[in-house]
C-alpha positions in Angstrom: 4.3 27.2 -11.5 7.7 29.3 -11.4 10.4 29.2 -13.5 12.7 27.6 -10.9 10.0 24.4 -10.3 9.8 24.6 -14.1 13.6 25.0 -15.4 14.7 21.1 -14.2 12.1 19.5 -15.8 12.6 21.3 -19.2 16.2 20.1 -18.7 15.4 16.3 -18.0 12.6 16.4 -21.0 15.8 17.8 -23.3 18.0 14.7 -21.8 15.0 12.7 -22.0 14.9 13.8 -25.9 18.4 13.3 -26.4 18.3 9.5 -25.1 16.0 9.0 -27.6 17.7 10.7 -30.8 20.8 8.4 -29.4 18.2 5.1 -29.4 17.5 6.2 -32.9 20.8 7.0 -34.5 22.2 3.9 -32.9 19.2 1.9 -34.4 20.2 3.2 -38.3 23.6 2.1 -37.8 23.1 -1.0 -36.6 21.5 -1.8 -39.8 24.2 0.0 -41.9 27.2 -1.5 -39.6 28.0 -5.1 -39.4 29.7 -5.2 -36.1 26.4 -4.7 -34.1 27.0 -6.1 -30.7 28.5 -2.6 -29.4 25.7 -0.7 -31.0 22.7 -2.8 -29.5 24.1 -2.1 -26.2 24.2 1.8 -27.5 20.5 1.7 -28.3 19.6 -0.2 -25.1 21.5 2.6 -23.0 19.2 4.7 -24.6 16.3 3.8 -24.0 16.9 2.7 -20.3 18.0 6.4 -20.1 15.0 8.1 -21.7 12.9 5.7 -19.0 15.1 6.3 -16.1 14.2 10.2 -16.7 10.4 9.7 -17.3 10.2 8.5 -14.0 11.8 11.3 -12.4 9.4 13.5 -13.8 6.5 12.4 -10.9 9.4 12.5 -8.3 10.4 15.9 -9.3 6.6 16.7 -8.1 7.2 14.9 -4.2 10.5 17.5 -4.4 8.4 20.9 -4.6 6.5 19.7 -2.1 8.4 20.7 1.3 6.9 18.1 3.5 7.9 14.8 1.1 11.4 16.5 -0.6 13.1 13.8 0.9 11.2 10.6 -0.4 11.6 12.4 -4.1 15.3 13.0 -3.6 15.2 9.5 -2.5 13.0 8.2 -5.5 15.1 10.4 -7.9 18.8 9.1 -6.6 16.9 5.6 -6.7 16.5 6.1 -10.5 20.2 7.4 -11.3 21.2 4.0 -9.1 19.1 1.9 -11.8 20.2 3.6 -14.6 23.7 2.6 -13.4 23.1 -0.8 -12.5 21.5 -1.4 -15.5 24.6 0.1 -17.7 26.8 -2.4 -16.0 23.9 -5.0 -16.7 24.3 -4.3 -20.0 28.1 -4.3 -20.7 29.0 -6.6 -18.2 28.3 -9.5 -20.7 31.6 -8.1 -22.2 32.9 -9.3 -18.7 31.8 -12.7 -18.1 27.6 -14.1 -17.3 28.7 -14.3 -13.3 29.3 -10.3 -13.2 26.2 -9.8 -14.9 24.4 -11.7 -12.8 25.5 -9.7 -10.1 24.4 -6.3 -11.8 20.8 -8.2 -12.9 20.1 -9.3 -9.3 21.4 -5.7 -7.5 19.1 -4.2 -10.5 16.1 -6.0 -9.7 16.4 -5.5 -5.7 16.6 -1.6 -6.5 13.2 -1.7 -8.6 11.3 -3.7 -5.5 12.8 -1.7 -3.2 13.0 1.4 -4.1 9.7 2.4 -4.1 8.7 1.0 -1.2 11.2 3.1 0.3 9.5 6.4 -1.2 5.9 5.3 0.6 7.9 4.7 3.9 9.5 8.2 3.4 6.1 9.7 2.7 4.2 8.1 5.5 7.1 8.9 7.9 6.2 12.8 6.7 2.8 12.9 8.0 1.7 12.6 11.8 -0.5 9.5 11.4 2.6 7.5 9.8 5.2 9.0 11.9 6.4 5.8 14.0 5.2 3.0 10.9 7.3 4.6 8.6 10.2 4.5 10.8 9.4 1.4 11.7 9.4 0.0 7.9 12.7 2.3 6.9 14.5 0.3 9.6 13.9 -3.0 8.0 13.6 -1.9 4.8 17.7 -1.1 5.0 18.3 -4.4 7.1 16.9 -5.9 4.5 18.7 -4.6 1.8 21.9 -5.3 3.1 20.9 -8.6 3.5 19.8 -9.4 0.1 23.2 -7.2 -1.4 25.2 -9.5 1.1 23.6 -12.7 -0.9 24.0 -11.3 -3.9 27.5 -9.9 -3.8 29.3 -12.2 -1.2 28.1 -15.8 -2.8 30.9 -17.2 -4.5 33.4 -14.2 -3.0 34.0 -15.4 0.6 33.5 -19.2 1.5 30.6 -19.2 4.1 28.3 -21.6 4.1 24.3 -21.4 3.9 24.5 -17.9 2.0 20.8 -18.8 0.8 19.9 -18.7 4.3 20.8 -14.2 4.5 18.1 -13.6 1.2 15.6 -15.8 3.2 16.0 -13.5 6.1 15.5 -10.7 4.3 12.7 -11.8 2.9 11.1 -13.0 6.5 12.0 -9.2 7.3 9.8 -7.8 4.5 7.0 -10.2 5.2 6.5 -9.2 9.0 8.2 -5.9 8.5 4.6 -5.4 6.4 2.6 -6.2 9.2 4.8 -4.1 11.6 4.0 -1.1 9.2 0.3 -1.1 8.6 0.0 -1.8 12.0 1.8 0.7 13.6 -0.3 3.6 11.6 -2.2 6.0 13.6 0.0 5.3 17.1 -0.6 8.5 18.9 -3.5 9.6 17.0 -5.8 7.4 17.8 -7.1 5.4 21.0 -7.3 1.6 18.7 -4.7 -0.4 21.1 -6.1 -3.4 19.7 -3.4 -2.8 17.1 -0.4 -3.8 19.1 -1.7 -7.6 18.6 -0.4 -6.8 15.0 2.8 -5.2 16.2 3.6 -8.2 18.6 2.6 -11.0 16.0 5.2 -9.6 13.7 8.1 -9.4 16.3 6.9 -13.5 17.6 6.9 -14.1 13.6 10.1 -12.7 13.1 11.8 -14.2 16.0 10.0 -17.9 15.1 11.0 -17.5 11.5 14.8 -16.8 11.8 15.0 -20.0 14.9 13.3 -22.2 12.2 15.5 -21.1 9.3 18.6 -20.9 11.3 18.9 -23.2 14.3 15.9 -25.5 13.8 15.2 -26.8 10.3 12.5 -29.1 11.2 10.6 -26.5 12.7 6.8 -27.2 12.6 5.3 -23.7 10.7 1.8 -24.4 11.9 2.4 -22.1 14.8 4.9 -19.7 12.4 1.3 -19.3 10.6 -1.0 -19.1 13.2 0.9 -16.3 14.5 1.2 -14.5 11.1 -2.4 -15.5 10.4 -3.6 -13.1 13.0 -1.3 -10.1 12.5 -2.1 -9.6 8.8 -5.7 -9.7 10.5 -5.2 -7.1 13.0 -2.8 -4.9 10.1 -5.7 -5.2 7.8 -8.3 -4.2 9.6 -6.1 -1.2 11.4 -5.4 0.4 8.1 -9.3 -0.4 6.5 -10.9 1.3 9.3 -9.2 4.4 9.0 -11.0 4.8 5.5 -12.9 8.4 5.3 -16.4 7.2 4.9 -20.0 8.2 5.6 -21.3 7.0 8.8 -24.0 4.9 7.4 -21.0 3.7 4.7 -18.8 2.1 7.9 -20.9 -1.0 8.0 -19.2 -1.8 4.6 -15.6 -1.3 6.5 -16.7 -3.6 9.3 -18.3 -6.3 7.0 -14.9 -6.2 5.2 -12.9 -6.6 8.5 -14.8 -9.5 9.6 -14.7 -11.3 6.3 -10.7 -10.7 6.9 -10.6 -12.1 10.3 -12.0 -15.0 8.7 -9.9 -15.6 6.1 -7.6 -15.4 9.2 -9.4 -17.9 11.0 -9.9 -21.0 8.3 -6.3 -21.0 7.4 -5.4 -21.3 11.2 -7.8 -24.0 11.5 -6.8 -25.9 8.0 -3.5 -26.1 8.8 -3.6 -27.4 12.7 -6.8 -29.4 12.1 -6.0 -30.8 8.4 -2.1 -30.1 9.2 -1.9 -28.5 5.9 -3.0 -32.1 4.1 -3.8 -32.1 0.4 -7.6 -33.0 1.0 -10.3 -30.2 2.3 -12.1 -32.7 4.4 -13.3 -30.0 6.9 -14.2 -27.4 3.8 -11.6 -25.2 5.4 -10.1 -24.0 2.2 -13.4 -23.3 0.1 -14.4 -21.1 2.9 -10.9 -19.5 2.8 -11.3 -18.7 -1.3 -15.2 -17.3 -0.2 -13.5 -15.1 2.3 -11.2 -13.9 0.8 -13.0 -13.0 -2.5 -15.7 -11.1 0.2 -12.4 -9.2 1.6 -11.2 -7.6 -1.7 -14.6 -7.1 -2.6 -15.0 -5.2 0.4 -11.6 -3.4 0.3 -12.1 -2.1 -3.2 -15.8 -1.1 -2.6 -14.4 0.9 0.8 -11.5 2.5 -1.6 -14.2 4.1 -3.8 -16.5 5.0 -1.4 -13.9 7.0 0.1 -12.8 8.4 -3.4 -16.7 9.6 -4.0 -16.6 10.9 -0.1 -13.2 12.6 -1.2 -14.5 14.3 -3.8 -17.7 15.4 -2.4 -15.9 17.1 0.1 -14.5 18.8 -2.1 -17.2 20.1 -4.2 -18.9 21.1 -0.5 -15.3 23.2 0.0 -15.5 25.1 -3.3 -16.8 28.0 -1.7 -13.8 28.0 0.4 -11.3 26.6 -2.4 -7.7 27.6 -1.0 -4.7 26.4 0.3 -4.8 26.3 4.2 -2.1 27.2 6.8 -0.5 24.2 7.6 -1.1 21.0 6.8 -5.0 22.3 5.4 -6.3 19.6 8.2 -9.9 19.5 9.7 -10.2 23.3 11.5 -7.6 25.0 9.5 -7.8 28.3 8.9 -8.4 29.0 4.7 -6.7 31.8 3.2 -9.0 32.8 0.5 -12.2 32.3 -1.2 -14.1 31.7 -4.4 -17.1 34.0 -4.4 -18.9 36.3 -6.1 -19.7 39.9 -5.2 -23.2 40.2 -4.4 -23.7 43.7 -5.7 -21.0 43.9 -9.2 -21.7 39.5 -9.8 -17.6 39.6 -10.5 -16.8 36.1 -10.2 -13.4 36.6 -8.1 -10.9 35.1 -5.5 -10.2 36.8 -2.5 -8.4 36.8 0.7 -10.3 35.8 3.7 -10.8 38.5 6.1 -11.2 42.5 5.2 -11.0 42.4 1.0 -12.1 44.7 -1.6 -14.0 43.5 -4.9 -11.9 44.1 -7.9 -14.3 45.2 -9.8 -16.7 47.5 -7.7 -14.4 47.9 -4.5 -17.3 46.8 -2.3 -15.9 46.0 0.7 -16.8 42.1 1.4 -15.8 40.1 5.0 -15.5 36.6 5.2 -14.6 33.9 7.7 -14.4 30.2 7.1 -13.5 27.3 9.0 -14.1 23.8 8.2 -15.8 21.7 11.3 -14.2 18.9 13.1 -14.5 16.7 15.8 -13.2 18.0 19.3 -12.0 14.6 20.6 -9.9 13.4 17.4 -9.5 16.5 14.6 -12.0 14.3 12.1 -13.6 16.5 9.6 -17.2 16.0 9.7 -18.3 18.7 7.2 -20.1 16.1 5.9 -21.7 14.2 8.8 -25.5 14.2 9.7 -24.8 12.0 12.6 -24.1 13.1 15.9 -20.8 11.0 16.5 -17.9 11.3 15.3 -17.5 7.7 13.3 -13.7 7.7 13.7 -13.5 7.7 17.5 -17.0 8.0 18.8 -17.1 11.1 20.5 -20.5 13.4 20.1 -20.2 16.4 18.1 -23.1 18.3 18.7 
């Protein structure tokens, strides 16, 4: 690492230290001072400041890299907000309890959204997330403005139903979740059965805010239904884009269906039992079975992709480099790992024409990781002979 990726995190570890000697001096004297309300709030400042920095520290790491600077700037000026808010959460009791209400509320709404914001940055960064995390930015700020509306405008301005904006912004991060996960992989991928996800969350939307706005006695059977199959179609559009061995997808598919029926008992319990308190029907034990099969599934599918993950890797340590670009399936490596067949110096080397560094023998080398020719997919470690993430033969 250079000294200019190094020097700002040496400075905010020396802040980060200083917050703390500040915690601890302020500590002592509130036991050797009898006026202690000022100091507590001195020794709180503290340590929300020493915490504030510690989590600009992983940040710091999204800045160096060139493709996700911005969701790290973000994530970092996200921080300095909180540490702000929280100072005037802290002092405002000095104030009056309705000002530091105010400050509690705007605090909490940063540490929700805030790093949700950072994911929707980082996705927006990469190809596959490109329109999702546009998507999800767009009603990530609608929202927000919303909820800081609700928070800072109640009691300021006589409007009635103020209540009415934060339950709008929440009915914007519900379906603006299914929007998201559903919208990953648009123009990447051939799976149009995804825009049942994308137009479930737009009906949802639009049913939610004429129930909460102009129709209070809106029946919500259909307001479910309609979210019912969205989350559905989100889930599974996100699940099956899992890297997995071929013979490993059946988990993926297993998983999706046990989804869809989670999907499909909670339609039916609520328009056949209209959402009664007895499970005549059995409706809601096989909604708990299905939905204990469905993060069963999901967390067997994340580790099975970890273990694929990192047996690609240990297949690529021959070729262990950073590749031009974004290092995707065909990219050209830039060096190598080997060692020379005629000194044994274990050694790294350019790809191409290089020299040992030991015995000068001069070694060339070429590698290039397979993928599929239809969709990009690496299938270094495939032995079938389709590709499993759109089906096209690969020889």
């Amino acid at each position: 690492m250079s000294d200019h990726a190094v020097s700002p995190r040496k400075r905010l570890l020396h802040v980060l230290l200083w917050c703390l000697a500040a915690s601890a001096a302020s500590g002592v004297l509130t036991v050797l001072i009898p006026q202690r309300d000022i100091l507590w709030r001195v020794t709180a400042m503290g340590f929300i400041g020493a915490l504030a920095i510690g989590l600009m520290f992983p940040l710091s790491l999204l800045v160096d890299r060139e493709r996700f600077r911005v969701a790290g700037l973000f994530g970092i000026v996200a921080c300095i907000v909180a540490f702000l808010l929280s100072t005037g959460l802290v002092w405002a009791g000095l104030g009056g309890w309705r000002l530091e209400e105010r400050f509690g509320l705007s605090l909490v709404l940063v540490i929700f959204m805030s790093p949700a914001v950072v994911a929707l940055l980082a996705l927006r960064a990469v190809d596959v997330g490109r329109a999702a995390g546009m998507a999800g930015l767009i009603c990530a700020a609608v929202a927000t403005v919303l909820f800081l509306l609700q928070i800072w405008g109640n009691g300021w301005v006589a409007v009635p139903n103020w209540w009415k904006l934060a339950a709008t912004a929440g009915s914007i991060c519900w379906c603006g979740a299914v929007l998201i996960f559903s919208l990953i992989g648009v123009g990447q991928d051939t799976r149009h059965w995804r825009w049942a996800g994308v137009v479930a969350a737009i009906i949802g939307l639009i049913m939610w805010q004429w129930g909460l706005w102009y129709r209070p006695a809106f029946d919500p059977r259909w307001l479910v239904t309609v979210m019912a199959i969205g989350g559905a179609a989100a889930f599974a559009n996100v699940l099956v884009r899992a890297r997995v061995g071929s013979g490993q997808r059946l988990v993926i598919y297993g998983t999706i269906a046990a989804a869809c029926a989670v999907a499909i008992f909670v339609i039916l319990d609520v328009h056949v039992q209209e959402g009664g308190y007895e499970d005549l029907l059995g409706f809601r034990r096989f909604t708990a079975g299905a939905s204990i099969v469905t993060i069963s599934g999901t967390l067997a599918v994340i580790v099975l992709a970890l273990l694929n993950r990192r047996a690609m890797r240990k297949v690529a340590y021959a070729a262990r480099a950073v590749g031009k670009g974004n290092g995707g399936p065909g990219a050209l490596l830039t060096s190598i790992a080997l060692c020379c067949p005629r000194c044994r110096k274990e050694q790294t080397l350019p790809l191409g024409e290089a020299a040992c560094i030991e015995c000068r023998l001069i070694i060339h080398t070429r590698v290039e990781v397979p993928s599929c020719p239809q969709c990009g997919y690496d299938v270094s470690m495939l032995k079938a002979d389709k590709c499993p993430e759109c089906g096209a033969g690969i020889g």
